[in-house]
C-alpha positions as MATLAB code, in Angstrom:
seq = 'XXXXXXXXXXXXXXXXXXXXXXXXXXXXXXXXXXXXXXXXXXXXXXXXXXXXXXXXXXXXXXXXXXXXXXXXXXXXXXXXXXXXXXXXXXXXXXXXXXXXXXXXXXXXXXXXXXXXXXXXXXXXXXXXXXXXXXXXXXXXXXXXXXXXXXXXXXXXXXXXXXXXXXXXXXXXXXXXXXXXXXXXXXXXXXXXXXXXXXXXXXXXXXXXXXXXXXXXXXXXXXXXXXXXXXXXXXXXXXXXXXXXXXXXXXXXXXXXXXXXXXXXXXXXXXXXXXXXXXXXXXXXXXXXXXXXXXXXXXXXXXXXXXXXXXXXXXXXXXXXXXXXXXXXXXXXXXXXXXXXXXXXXXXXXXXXXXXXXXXXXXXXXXXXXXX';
ca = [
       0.000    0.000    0.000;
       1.310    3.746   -0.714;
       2.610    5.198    2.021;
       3.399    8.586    0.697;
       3.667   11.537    3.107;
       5.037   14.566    0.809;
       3.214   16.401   -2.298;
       4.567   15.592   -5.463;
       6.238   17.571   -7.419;
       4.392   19.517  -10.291;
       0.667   18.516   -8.870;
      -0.522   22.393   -8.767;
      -4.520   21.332   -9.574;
      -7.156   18.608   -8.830;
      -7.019   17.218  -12.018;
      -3.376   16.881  -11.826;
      -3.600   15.695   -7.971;
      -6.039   12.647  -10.441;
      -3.317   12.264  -13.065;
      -0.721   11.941  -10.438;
      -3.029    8.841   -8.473;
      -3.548    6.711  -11.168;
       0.365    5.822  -11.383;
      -0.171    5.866   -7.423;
      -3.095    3.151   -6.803;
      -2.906   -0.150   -7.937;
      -5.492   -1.101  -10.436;
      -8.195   -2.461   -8.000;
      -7.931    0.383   -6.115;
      -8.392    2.651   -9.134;
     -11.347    0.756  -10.549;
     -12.880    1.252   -7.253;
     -12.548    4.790   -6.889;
     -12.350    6.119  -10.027;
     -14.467    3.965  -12.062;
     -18.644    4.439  -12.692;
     -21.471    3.033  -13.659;
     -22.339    0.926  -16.843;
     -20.756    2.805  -19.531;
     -19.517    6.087  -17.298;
     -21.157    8.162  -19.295;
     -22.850   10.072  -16.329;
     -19.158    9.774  -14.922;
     -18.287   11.943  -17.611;
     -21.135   14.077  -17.909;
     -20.595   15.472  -14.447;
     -17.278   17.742  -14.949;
     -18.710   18.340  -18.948;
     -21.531   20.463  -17.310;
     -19.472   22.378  -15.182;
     -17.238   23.219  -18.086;
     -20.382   24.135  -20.287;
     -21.537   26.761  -17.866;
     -20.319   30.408  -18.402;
     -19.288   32.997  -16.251;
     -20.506   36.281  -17.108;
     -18.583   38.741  -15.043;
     -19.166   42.578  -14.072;
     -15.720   44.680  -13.806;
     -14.441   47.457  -11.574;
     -16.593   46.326   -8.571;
     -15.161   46.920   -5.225;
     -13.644   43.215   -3.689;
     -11.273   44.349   -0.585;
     -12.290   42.992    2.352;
     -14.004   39.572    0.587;
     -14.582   36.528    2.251;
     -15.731   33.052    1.462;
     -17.855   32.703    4.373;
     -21.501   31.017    4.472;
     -23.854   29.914    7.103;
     -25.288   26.292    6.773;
     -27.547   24.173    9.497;
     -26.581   27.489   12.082;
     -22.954   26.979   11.424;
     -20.761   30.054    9.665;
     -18.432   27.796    7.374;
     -15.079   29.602    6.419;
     -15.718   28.411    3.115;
     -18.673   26.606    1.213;
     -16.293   22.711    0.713;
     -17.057   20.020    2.300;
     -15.700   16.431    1.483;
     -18.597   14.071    0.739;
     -18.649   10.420    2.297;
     -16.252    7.974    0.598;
     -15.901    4.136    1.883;
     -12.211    2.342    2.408;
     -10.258    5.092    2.643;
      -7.522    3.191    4.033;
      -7.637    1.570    0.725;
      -6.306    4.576   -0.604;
      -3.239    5.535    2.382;
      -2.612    4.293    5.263;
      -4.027    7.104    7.110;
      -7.473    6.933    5.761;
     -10.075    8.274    7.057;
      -8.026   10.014    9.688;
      -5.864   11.684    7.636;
      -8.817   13.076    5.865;
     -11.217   14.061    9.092;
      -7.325   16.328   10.375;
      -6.986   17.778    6.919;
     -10.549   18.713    6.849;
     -10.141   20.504   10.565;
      -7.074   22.271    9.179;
      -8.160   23.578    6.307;
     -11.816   24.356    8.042;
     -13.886   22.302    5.607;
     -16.448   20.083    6.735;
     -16.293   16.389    6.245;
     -19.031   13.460    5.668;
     -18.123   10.083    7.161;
     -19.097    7.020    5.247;
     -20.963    4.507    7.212;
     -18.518    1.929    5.410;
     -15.804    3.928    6.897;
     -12.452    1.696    7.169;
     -12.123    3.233   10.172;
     -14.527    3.234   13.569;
     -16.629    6.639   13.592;
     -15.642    7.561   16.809;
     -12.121    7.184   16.224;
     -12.283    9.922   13.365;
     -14.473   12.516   15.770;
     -11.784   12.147   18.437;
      -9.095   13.095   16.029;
     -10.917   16.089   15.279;
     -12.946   17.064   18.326;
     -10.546   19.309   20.184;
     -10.141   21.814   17.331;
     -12.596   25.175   17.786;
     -11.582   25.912   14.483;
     -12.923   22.789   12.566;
     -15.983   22.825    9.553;
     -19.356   20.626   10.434;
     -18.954   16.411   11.213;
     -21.608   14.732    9.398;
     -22.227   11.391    9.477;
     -23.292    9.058    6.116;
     -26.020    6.720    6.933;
     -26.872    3.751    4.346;
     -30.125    2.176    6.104;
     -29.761   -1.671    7.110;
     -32.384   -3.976    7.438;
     -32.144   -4.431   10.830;
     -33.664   -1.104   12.750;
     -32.571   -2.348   16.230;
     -28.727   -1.997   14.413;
     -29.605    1.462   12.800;
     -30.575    2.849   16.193;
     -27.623    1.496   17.520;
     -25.384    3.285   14.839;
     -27.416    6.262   14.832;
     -26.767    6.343   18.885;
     -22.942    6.007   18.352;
     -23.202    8.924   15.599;
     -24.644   11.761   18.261;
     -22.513   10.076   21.251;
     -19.208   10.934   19.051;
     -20.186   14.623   18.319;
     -21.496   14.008   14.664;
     -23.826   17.267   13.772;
     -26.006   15.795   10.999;
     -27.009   12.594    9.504;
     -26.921   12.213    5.729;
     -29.013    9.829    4.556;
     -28.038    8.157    1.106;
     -31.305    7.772   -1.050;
     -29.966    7.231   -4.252;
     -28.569    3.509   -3.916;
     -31.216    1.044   -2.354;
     -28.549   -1.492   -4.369;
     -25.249   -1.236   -5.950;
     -24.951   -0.029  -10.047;
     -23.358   -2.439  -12.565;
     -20.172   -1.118  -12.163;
     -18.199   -2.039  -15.002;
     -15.019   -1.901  -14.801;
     -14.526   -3.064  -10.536;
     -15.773   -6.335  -12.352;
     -13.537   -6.312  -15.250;
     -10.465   -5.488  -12.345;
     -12.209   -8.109  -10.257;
     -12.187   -5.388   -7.378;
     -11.876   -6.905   -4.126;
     -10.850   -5.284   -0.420;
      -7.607   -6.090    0.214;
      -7.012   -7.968    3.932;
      -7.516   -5.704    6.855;
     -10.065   -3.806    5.332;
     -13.386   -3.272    6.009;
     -16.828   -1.389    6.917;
     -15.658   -1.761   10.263;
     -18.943    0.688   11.637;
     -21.266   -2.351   10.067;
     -18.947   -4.940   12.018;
     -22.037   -6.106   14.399;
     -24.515   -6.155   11.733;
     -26.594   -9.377   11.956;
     -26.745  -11.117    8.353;
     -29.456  -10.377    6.586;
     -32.460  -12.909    6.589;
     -32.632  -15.391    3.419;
     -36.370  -14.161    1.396;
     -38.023  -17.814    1.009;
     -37.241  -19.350   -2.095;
     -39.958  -19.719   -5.223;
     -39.533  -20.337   -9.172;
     -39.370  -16.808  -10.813;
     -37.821  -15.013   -7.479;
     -35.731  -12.143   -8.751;
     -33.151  -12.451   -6.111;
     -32.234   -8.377   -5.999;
     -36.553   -7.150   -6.137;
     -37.261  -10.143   -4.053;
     -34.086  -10.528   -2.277;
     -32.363   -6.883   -0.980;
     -35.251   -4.564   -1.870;
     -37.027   -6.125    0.298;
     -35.461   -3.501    2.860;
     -34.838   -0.848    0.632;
     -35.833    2.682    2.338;
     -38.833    4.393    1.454;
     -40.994    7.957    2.481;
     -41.552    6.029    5.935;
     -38.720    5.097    6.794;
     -37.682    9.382    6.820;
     -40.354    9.788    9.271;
     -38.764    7.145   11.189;
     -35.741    8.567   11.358;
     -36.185   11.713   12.409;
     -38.258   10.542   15.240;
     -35.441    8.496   16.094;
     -32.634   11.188   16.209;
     -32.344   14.595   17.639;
     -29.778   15.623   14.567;
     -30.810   17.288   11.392;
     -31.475   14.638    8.648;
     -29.989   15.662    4.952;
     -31.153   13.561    1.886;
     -28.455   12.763   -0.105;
     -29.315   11.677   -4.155;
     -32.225   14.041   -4.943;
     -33.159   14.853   -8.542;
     -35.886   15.168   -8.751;
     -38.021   18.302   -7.861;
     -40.918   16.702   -6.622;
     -38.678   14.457   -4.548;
     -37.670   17.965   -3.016;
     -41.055   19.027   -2.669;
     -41.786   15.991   -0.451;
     -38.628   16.384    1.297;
     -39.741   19.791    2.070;
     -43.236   18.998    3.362;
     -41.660   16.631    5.663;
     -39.126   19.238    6.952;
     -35.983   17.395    6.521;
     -32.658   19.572    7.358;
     -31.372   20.285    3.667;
     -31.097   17.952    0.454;
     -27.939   17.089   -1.561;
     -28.360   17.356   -5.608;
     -26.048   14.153   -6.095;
     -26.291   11.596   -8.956;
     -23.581    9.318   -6.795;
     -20.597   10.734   -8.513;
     -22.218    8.424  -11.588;
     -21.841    5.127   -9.928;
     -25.099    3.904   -9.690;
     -27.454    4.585  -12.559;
     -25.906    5.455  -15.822;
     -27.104    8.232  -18.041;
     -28.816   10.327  -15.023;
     -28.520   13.812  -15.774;
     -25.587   15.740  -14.362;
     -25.876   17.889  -11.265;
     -25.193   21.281  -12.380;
     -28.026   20.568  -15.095;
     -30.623   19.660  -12.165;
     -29.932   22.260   -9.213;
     -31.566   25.138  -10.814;
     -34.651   22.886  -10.573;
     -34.180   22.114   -7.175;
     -33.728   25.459   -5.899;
     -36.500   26.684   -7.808;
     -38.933   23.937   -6.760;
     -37.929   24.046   -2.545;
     -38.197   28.273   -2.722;
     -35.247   28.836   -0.624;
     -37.321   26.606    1.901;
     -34.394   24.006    2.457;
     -30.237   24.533    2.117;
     -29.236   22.902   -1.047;
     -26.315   21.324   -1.729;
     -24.418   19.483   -4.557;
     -21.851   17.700   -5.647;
     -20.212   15.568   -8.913;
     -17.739   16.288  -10.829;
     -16.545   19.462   -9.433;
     -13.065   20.399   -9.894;
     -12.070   23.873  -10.229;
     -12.769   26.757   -7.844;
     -14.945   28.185  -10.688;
     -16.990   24.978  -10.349;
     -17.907   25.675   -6.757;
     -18.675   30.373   -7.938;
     -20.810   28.277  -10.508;
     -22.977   26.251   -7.707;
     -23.416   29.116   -5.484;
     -24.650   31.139   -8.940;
     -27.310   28.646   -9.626;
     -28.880   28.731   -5.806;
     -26.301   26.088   -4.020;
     -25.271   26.757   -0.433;
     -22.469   24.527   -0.446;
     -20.499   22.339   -2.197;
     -19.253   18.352   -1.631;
     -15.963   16.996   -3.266;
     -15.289   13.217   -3.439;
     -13.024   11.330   -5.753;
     -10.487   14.788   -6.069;
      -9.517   14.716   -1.988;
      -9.383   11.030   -2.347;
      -6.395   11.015   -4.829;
      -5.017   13.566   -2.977;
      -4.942   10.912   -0.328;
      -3.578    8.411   -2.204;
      -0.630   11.071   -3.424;
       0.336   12.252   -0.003;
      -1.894   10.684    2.687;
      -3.467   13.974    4.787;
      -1.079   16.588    3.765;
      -2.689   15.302   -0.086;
      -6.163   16.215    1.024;
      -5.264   19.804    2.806;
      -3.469   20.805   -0.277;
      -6.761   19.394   -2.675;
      -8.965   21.663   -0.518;
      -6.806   24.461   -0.140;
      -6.463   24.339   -3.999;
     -10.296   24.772   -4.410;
     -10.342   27.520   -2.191;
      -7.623   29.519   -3.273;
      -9.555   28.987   -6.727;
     -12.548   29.908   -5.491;
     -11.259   33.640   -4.383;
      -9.412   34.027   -7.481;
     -13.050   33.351   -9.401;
     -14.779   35.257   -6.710;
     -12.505   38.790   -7.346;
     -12.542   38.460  -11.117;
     -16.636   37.942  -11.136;
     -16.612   41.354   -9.025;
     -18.063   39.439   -6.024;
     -16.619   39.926   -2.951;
     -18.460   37.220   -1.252;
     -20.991   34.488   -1.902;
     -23.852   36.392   -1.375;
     -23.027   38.706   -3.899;
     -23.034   36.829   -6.605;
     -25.834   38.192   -9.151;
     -28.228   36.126  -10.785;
     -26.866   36.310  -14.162;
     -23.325   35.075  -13.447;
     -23.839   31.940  -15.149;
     -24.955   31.383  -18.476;
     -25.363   28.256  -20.935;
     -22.702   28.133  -23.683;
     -24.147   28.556  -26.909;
     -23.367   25.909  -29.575;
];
């Protein structure tokens, strides 16, 4: 496993902190993270719409004295990054998940812990805990069939310090993923969701001619509108829903006052040819009203990516595959330098649009590009 500690030399972006990991990860690795659904095309789509949108800037605007602040959930974030939940990060560098949760704290981002985490939950919120400085802990949940063991987690999550659940909605079962089958992707030894350690197998369905062993089988306990209602009966946190596209899915989400909604198309690893998520989140926004925060994430990469989301109504941003290569590349100082990239990036973008902070970014910033 790579072990490296120091930046290489050269990597000055996120897409060269990418080009840099793929000679760093061994191919199973690689087709893990990197790889999509089916035919990748929503893999691809993701940065493309990012890229097609157009900033339309006004000059000689006053920018001393700009920040990148922004309030989320009651919090004032230094900046509008957080990392989104990623599993087996010690599949990546040795100092998975921790590395990541102390490079979040130093550069002030907040972080979302995967509930197959290779490390235990608590472990990453005591790495973290003692710094006043540090962005929001949230904590992934992927409901289990067993509710007794979701409680359980759930318990574990606000006894650590976590400030949110995020609730995946988007992947009641894996997508054909391609190419971890052609690499015949496996976890190496010594790595595992160690948070779903104590999880009791789940029941056998009773066997018939015709069963379809995944509608029959594991939907079985795939999550529906109830189960939300459950949940936040079951949990003083906030609950964010985390794979919306749809606006009437937000509407619903609205009406049953969740604490915010992430625009996410899982980074294009479950279903393939979904539409990208800077193509959907003016729809979002427009359908909740300003009634819920908003966030988003897929295939953003450069600081203009993140002026882009806050142009079309997000109030934060989530980063996933870019801080994991710059694990992989340098272990935690890897992910400080991906975030403090973005950043940096996102001031330059910030002066030259003549807005000297997030909320005064007009409403015309962004346009389509014309083909």
């Amino acid at each position: 496993m790579n072990t490296r500690t120091a930046l290489p030399e050269g990597v000055i972006s996120l897409p060269g902190h990418e080009a840099h990991a793929r000679g760093v990860l061994d191919a199973n690795a690689w087709a893990y993270f990197a790889g999509g659904a089916a035919d990748e095309h929503t893999l691809r789509a993701n940065p493309a719409a990012w890229e097609a949108l157009r900033l339309h800037p006004r000059i000689l605007r006053p920018v001393a004295g700009g920040h990148t602040r922004v309030s989320l959930l009651g919090r004032s974030l230094a900046h509008p990054i957080l990392l989104a939940p990623v599993a087996y990060q010690r599949m990546a560098h040795p100092d998975g998940e921790i590395g990541t949760a102390l490079a979040a704290s130093a550069q002030q981002a907040g972080l979302v812990l995967s509930t197959q985490a290779s490390t235990p939950l608590e472990a990453v919120a005591d790495a973290i805990r003692n710094d006043p400085d540090r962005g929001p802990l949230w904590f992934q949940l992927y409901l289990q069939h067993d509710r007794g063991f979701n409680l359980e987690l759930i318990r574990r999550a606000e006894a650590a310090g976590y400030e949110a659940l995020v609730l995946t909605v988007d992947a009641p079962c894996n997508g054909a993923r391609d190419r971890e089958r052609q690499a015949g992707f496996r976890l190496p030894p010594g790595i595992s969701a160690v948070n779903l350690s104590q999880l009791s197998p789940r029941p056998d369905p009773a066997r018939h001619p015709h069963q379809s062993a995944l509608f029959d089988g594991l939907l079985q306990q795939a999550p529906t509108w109830d189960d939300i209602a459950w949940l936040q009966a079951s949990t003083r946190l906030p609950l964010i829903l985390k794979g919306v596209l749809h606006s009437d899915d937000a509407r619903e989400a609205a009406r049953l006052q969740v604490g915010g909604l992430i625009v996410s198309n899982h980074g294009g690893r479950t279903l393939d040819t979904l539409p990208p998520t800077a193509e959907v989140l003016p729809e979002i926004v427009e359908a909740l009203g300003g009634s819920l925060p908003v966030l988003v994430d897929g295939g953003i990469r450069r600081g203009t990516d993140v002026l882009k989301a806050m142009a079309l109504g997000a109030s934060a941003v989530l980063i996933g595959r870019p801080y994991i290569y710059g694990l992989a590349n340098a272990g935690a100082l890897g992910v400080a330098h991906v975030i403090r990239l973005l950043r940096d990036e996102l001031e330059i973008a910030m002066a030259l649009s003549g807005c000297p902070t997030l909320g005064d970014i007009p409403a015309d910033l962004v346009r389509r590009a014309r083909n």
